[in-house]
C-alpha positions in Angstrom: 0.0 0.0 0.0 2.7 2.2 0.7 4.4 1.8 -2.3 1.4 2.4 -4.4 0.9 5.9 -2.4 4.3 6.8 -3.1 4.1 5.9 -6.9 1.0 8.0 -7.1 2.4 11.0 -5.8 5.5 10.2 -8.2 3.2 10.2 -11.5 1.4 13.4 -9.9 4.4 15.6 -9.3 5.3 14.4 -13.0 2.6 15.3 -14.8 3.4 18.7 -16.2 6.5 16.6 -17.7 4.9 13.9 -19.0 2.7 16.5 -21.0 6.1 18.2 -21.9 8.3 15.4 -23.4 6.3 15.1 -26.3 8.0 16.6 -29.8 5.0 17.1 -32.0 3.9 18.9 -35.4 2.0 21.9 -36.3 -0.4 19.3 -38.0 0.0 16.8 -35.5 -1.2 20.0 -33.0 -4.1 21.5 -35.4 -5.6 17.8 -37.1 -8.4 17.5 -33.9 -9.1 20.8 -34.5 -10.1 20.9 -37.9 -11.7 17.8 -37.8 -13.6 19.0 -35.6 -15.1 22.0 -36.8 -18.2 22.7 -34.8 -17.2 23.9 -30.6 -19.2 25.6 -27.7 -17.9 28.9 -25.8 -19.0 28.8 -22.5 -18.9 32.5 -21.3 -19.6 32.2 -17.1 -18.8 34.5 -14.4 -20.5 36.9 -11.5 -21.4 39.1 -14.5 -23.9 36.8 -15.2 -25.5 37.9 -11.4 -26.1 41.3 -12.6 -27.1 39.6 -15.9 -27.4 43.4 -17.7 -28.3 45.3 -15.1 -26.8 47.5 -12.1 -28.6 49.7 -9.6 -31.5 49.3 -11.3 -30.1 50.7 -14.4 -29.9 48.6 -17.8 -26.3 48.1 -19.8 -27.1 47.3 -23.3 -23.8 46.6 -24.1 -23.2 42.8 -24.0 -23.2 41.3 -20.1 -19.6 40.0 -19.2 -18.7 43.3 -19.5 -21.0 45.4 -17.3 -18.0 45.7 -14.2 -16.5 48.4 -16.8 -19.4 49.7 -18.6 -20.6 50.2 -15.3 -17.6 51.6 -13.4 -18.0 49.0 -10.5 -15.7 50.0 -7.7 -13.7 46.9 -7.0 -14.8 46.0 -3.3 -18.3 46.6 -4.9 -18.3 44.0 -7.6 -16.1 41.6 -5.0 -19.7 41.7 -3.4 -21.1 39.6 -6.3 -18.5 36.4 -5.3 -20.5 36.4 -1.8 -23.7 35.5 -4.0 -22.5 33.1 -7.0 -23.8 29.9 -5.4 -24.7 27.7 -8.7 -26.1 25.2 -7.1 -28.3 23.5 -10.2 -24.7 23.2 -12.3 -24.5 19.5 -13.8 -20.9 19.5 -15.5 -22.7 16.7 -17.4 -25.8 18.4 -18.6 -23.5 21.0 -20.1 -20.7 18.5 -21.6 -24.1 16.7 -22.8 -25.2 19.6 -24.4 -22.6 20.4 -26.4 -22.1 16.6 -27.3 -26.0 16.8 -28.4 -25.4 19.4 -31.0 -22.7 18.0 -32.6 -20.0 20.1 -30.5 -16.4 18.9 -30.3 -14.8 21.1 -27.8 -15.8 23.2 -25.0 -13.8 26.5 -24.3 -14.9 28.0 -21.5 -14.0 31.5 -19.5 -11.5 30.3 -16.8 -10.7 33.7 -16.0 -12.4 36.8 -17.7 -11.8 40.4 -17.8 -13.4 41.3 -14.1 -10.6 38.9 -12.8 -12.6 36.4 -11.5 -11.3 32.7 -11.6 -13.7 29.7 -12.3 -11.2 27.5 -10.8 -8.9 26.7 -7.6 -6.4 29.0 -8.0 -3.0 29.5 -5.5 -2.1 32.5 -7.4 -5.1 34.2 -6.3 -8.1 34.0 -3.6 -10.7 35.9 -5.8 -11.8 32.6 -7.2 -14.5 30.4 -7.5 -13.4 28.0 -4.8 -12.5 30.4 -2.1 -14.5 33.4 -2.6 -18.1 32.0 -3.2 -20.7 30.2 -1.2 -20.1 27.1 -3.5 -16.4 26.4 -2.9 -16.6 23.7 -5.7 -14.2 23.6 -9.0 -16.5 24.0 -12.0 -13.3 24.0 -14.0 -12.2 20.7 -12.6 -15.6 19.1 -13.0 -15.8 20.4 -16.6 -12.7 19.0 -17.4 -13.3 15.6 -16.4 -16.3 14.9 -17.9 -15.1 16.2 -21.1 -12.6 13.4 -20.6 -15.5 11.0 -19.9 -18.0 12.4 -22.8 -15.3 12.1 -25.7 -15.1 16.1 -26.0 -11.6 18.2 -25.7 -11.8 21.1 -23.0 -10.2 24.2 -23.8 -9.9 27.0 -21.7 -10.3 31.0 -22.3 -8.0 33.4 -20.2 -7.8 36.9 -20.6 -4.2 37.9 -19.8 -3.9 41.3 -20.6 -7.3 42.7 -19.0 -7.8 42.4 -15.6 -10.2 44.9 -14.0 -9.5 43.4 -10.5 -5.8 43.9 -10.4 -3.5 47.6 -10.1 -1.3 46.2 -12.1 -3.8 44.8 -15.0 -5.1 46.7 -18.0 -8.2 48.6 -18.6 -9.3 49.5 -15.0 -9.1 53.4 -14.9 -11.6 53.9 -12.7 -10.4 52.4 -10.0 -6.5 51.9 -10.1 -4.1 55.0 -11.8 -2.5 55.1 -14.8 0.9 53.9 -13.7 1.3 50.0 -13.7 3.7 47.3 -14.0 2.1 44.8 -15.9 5.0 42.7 -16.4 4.9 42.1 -12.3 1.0 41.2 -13.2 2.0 38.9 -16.0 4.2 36.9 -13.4 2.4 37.3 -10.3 -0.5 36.1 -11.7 -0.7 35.2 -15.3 1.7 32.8 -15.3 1.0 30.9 -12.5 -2.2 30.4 -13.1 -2.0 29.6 -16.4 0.4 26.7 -15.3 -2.2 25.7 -12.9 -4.3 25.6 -15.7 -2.1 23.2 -18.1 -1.0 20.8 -15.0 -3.8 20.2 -12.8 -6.7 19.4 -15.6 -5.6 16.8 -18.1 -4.9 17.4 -21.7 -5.9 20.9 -22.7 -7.0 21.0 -26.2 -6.3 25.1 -27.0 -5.4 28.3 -24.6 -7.9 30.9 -26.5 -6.3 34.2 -25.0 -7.9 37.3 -25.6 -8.1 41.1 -26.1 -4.1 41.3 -25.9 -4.3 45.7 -25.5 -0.5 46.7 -25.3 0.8 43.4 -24.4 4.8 43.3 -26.0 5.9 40.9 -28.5 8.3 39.8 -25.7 5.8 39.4 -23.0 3.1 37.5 -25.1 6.5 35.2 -26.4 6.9 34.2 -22.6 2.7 33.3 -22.3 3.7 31.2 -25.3 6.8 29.4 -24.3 4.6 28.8 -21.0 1.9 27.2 -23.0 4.4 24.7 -25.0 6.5 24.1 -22.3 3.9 22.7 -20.3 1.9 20.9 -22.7 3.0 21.0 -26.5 0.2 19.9 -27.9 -2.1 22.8 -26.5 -3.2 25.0 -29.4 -3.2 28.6 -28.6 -5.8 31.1 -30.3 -5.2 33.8 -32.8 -5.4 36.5 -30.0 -2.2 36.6 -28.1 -1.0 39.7 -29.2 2.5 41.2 -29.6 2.7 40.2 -33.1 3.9 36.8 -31.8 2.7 34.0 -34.3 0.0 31.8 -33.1 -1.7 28.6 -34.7 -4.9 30.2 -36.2 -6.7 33.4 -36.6 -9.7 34.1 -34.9 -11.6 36.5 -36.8 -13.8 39.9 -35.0 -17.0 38.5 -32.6 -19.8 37.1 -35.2 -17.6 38.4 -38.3 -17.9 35.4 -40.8 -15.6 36.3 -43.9 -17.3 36.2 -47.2 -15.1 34.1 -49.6 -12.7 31.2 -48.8 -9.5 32.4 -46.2 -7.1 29.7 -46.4 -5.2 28.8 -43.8 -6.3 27.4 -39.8 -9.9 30.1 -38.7 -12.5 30.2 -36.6 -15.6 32.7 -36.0 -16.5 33.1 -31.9 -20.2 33.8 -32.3 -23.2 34.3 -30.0 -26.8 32.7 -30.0 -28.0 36.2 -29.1 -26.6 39.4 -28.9 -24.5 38.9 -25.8 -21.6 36.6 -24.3 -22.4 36.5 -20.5 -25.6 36.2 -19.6 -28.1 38.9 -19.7 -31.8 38.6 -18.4 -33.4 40.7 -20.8 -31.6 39.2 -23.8 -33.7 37.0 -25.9 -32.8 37.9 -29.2 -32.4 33.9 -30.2 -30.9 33.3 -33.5 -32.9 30.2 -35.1 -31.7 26.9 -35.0 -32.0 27.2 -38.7 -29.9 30.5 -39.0 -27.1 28.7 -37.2 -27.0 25.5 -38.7 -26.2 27.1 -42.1 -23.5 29.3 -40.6 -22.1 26.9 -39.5 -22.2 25.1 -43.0 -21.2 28.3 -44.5 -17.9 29.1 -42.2 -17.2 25.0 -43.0 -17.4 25.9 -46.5 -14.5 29.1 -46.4 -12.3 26.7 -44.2 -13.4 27.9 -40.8 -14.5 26.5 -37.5 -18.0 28.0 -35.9 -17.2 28.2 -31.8 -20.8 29.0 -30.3 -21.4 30.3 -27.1 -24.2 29.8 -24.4 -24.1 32.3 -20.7 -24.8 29.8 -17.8 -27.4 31.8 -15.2 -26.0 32.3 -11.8 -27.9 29.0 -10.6 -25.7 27.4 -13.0 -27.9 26.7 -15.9 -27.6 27.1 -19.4 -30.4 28.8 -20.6 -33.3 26.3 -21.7 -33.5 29.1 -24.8 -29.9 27.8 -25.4 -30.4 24.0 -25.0 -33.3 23.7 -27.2 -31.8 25.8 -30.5 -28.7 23.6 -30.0 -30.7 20.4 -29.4 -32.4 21.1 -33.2 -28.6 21.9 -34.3 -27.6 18.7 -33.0 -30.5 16.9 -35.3 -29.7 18.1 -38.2 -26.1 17.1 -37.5 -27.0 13.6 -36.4 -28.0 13.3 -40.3 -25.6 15.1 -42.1 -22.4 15.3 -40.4 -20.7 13.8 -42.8 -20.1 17.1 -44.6 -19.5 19.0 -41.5 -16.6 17.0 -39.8 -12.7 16.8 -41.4 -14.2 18.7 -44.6 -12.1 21.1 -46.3 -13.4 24.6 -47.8 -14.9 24.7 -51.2 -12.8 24.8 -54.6 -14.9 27.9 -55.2 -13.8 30.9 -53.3 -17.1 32.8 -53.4 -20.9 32.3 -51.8 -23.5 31.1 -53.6 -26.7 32.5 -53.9 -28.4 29.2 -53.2 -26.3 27.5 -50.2 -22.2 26.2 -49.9 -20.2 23.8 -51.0 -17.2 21.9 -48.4 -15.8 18.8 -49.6 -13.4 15.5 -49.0 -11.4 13.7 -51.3 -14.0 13.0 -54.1 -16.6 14.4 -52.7 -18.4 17.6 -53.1 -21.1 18.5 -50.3 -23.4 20.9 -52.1 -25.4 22.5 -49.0 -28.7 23.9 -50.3 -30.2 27.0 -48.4 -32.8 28.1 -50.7 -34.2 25.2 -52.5 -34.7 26.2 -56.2 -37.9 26.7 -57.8 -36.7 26.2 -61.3 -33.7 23.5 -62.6 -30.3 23.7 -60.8 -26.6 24.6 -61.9 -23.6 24.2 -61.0 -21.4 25.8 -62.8 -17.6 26.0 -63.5 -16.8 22.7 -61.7 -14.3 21.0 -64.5 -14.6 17.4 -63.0 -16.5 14.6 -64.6 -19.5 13.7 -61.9 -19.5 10.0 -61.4 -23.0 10.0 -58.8 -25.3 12.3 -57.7 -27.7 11.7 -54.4 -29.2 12.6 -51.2 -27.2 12.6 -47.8 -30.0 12.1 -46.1 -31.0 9.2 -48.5 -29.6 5.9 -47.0 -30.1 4.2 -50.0 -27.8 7.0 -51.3 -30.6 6.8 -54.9 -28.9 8.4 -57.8 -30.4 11.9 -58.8 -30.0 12.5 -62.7 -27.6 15.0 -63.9 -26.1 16.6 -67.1 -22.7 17.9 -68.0 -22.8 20.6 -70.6 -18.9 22.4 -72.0 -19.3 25.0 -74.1 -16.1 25.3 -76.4 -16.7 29.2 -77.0 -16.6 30.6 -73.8 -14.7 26.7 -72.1 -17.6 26.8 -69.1 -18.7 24.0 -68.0 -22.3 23.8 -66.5 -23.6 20.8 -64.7 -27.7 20.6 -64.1 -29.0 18.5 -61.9 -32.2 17.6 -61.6 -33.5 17.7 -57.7 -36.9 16.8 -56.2 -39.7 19.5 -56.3 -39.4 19.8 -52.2 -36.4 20.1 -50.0 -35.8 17.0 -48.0 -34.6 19.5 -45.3 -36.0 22.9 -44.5 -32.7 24.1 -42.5 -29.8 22.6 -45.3 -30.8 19.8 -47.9 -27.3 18.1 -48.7 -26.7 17.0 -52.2 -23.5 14.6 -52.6 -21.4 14.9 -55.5 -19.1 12.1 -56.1 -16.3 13.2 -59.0 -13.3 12.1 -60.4 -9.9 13.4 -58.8 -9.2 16.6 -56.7 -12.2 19.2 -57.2 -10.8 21.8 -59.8 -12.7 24.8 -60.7 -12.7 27.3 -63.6 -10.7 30.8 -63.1 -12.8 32.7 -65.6 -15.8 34.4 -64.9 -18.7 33.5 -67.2 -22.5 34.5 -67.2 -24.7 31.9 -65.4 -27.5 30.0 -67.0 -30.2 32.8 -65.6 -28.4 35.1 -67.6 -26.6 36.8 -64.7 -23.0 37.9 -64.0 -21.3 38.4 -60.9 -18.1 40.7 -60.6 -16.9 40.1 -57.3 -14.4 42.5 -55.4 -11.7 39.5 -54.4 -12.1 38.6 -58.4 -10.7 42.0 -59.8 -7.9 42.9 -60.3 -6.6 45.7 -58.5 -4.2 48.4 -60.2 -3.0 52.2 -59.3 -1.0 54.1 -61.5 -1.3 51.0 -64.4 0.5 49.0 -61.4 -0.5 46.5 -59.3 -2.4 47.2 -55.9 -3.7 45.6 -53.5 -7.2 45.6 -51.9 -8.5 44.6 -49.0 -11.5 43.2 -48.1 -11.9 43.2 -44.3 -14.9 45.1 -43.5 -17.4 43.0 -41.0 -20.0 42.8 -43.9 -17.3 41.3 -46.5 -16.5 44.3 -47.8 -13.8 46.3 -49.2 -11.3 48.7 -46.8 -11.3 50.7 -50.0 -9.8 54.2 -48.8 -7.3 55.0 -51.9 -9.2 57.3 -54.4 -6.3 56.3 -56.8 -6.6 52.4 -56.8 -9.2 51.3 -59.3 -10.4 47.7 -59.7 -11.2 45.8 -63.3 -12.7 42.4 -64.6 -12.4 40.2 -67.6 -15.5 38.1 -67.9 -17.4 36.3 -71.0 -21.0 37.2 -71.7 -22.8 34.4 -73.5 -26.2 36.5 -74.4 -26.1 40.1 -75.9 -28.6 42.6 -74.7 -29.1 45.3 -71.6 -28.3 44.6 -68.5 -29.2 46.4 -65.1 -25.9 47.4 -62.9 -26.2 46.5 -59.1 -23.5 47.7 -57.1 -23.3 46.2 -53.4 -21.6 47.8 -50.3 -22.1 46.6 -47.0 -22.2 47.4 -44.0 -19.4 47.5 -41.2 -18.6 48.1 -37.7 -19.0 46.8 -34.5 -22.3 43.9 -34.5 -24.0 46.0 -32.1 -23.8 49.3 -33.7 -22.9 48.5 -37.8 -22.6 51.4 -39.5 -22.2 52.7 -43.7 -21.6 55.7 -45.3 -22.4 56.6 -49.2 -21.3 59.7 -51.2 -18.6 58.3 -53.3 -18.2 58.9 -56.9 -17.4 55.7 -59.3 -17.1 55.4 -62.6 -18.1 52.5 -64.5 -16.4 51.8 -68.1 -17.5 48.9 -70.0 -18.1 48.3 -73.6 -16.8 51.8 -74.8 -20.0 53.1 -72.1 -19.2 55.2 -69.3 -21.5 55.8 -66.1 -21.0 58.2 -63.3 -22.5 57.0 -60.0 -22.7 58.5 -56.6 -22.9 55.3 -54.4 -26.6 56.0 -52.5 -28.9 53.8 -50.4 -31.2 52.6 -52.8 -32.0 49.5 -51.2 -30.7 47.3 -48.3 -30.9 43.8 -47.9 -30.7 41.4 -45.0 -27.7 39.2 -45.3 -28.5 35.8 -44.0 -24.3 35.0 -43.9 -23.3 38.4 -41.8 -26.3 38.4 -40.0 -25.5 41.8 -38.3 -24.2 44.0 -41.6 -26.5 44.3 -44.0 -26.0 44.8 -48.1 -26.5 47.9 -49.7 -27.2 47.9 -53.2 -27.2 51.2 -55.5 -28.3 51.4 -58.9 -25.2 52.1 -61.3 -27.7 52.5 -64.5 -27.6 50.2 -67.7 -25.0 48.7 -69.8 -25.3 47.0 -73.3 -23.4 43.9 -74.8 -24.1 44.1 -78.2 -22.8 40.5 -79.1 -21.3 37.6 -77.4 -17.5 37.4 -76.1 -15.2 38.3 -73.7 -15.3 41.8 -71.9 -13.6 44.4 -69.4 -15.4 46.5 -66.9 -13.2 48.9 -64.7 -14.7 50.3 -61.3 -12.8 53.6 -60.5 -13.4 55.6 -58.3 -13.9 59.6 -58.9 -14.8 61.2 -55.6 -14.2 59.1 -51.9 -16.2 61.5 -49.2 -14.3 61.9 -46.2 -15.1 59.2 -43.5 -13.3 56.6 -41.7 -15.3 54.1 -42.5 -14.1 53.6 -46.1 -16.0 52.5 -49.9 -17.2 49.2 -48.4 -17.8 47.8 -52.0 -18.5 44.1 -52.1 -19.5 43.2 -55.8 -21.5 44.3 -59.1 -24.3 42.3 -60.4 -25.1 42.3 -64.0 -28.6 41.1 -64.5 -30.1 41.2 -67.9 -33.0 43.2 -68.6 -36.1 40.7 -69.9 
């Protein structure tokens, strides 16, 4: 018996190095996590006490945050601890949860920007375990039933804001200006992220956050920390410092609008708030979600959606029942969900997304058509069409078209008159060899043409430029008066067509923003048009959900005959604003 005790306290003072020794590979690190695709934030703290609301006053600004918006005096919001008693927490009901909806990883707030730890912690008393009536380790129960349910746990840590500490960024209300945040970072950072990565198992990712004016040196010393005590640990794309990471987590609920290669994830909300807020109930649909998180699948992205546990320790029943319909869609058609890569097209379709494996193309269909169906561009040969859903996998009929004169090639494909799914019907492509796509851009067969931004070419001064798209609505961070953009595309029928030009809105989710005035200049076909960009219509975009399109009319254009043409966009006038010409793309659609 002795011996055994002694061997166990052997392997425990040896853990952190037994999670050390191990050499291992960027893809070795990243392969779980893109698999995976499809993981639950779990945003939890005493802000979700207040849930919104302080001194009787509302904060409509999102609910983990209400200590600052707020101006809570320290000892005041050190009150709150006193009353978190989350007595109805299950660590299974919310591993189960996840696991229901198709989830493979829970990240969850171990420490947030009010200072507050959700576990044990040596490093400092203001924690769950000896500051609150419940003195239990939600962190600790998390992780092992994560362990037991098949799911990694991850953990968020804020490391440069700390609203509870002197030496911390971002209190100014309560602490002055002078601070020595290195002393913070080692004091309290450090050792409690090495609690962190040696007293909970495996750690599938570190998601730091908000870095402020961390250095490049003092966010290299989180990371050596991180691989150091567990290699395999991925850490998020908000470190700061300019120190590399292993992926790029893009702005809260921004979902890029073409293909981004590399390792991505969108953090997103089921409502309009992280923490939990009482008077939030602004539910995104279980519908809504499930083709995000197709669409983010289909650019090369993972979707990490959160849920606000109550201060009894509950995720909202709101929360659990969207998920649970998630969950039941993905029970069917995971199959183009999980280890998929991003579609060989770089752009959105009007009617759904594409991801695919080797072989395989999963063509997910929002907006089931009315009339026949086309894909076009894909250069493969199509061995089978059918169903996911369809266990008998029964072949749909198709037909590949190539038309020598403008080399498109068009595939129809002739679907049932009702969608076998009302959230995302899944047609499966099977093809022969790697999925390779057409460069040019050709009219579609409903006699449209689309000119995307990312498509043009971008030139100043007859040289090359480049332009940015990375506004929150997909846009352009067009600013340069001088850099023009230009397409080559092939029109198959002459006539008139109708110029759209799209913007979109940017800006924070909770306040977007968009600002017209600019003069453009259209050239196309020896025509020229002058057009100051204006708010003729908007349009709800199903993809951005927050930012909306704008679309303004640019007037008409003629083709005259068949063949390949140029249209330049150049701009004559940018108003002054900081927001920028958020253009998007230009639809030609042919006047009937």
């Amino acid at each position: 018996m002795k011996r055994l005790i002694i061997l166990l306290i052997v392997l425990i003072g040896i853990q952190p190095v037994l999670f050390a020794q191990k050499t291992i590979s960027q893809d070795e690190r990243m392969q779980w996590w893109r698999d995976a695709r499809f993981g639950m934030f779990i945003h939890w703290g005493l802000y979700c006490i207040p849930a919104g609301e302080w001194n009787g006053k509302e904060y409509p600004q999102i609910g983990e945050w209400i200590m600052k918006n707020a101006k809570i005096p320290v000892a005041q919001y050190h009150e709150l601890a006193k009353q978190f008693n989350p007595v109805k927490f299950n660590a299974h009901d919310f591993v189960a949860t996840a696991k229901n909806a198709g989830m493979k990883y829970i990240a969850i707030t171990s420490k947030h920007h009010d200072g507050f730890a959700m576990f044990k912690s040596n490093a400092s008393k203001y924690n769950i375990v000896d500051a609150t009536p419940y003195r239990k380790d939600v962190i600790k129960a998390l992780s092992e039933e994560c362990q037991k349910q098949g799911l990694k746990m991850c953990f968020y840590y804020s490391q440069s804001r700390d609203w509870n500490e002197p030496n911390g960024l971002d209190n100014d209300w309560d602490f002055p200006k002078e601070r020595d945040f290195q002393k913070y970072l080692d004091e309290k950072v450090k050792p409690q992220l090495t609690e962190l990565l040696t007293q909970y198992g495996p750690i599938g990712m570190i998601w730091f956050d908000t870095p402020m004016t961390i250095s490049k040196e003092q966010a290299q010393q989180l990371k050596e920390l991180v691989r150091k005590l567990q290699p395999s640990t991925i850490i998020s794309g908000r470190l700061g410092g300019g120190v590399e990471t292993d992926y790029m987590s893009t702005g809260d609920n921004v979902i890029p609008s073409t293909v981004v290669p590399g390792d991505w994830e969108v953090p997103a909300t089921l409502n309009n708030t992280w923490g939990f807020k009482k008077n939030d109930h602004e539910w995104k649909s279980p519908q809504a979600l499930t083709r995000l998180l197709f669409d983010i699948a289909s650019k090369g992205g993972n979707y990490l959606l959160n849920v606000g546990p109550t201060s009894e320790g509950l995720i909202p029943q709101e929360s659990v029942d969207i998920l649970g319909k998630v969950g039941d869609w993905m029970k069917t058609n995971s199959e183009c969900i999980y280890g998929t890569q991003a579609s060989p097209f770089k752009f959105e379709f009007k009617w759904g997304s594409i991801t695919q494996k080797s072989g395989k193309l999963y063509l997910g269909i929002f907006n089931w058509p009315t009339t026949d169906f086309y894909l076009e561009g894909l250069t493969n040969k199509v061995k089978k069409a059918y169903l996911l859903a369809d266990k008998n996998q029964k072949s749909l009929a198709f037909k590949e078209t190539f038309d020598k004169k403008t080399d498109h090639h068009r595939l129809k494909i002739e679907l049932p008159k009702v969608a076998p799914d009302k959230i995302v019907s899944v047609v499966v492509l099977e093809i022969e060899g790697s999925a390779m796509v057409e460069t040019s851009i050709c009219q579609q067969a409903d006699r449209s043409i689309l000119l995307l931004g990312i498509s043009g070419v971008a030139s100043k001064d007859n040289k090359p430029a480049e332009l940015k798209f990375t506004a929150r609505g997909g846009g352009a961070d067009w600013r340069d008066a001088t850099v023009s953009l230009t397409w080559s595309f092939k029109v198959e029928k002459a006539g008139t067509y109708l110029i759209d030009l799209v913007t979109t809105e940017t800006g924070s989710h909770g306040t977007p923003v968009w600002q017209g005035g600019q003069k453009v200049e259209i050239g196309c076909a020896g025509q020229k048009l002058e057009t100051i960009i204006a708010d003729d219509a908007k349009e709800y975009n199903p993809r951005s959900q927050y930012w909306k399109l704008i679309h303004t009319k640019g007037g008409k254009i003629r083709f005259d005959k068949p063949g390949t043409y140029e249209l330049s966009l150049i701009p004559r006038n940018f108003t002054e604003n900081t927001i920028g010409f958020t253009f998007k793309e230009i639809r030609l659609n042919q006047v009937k």
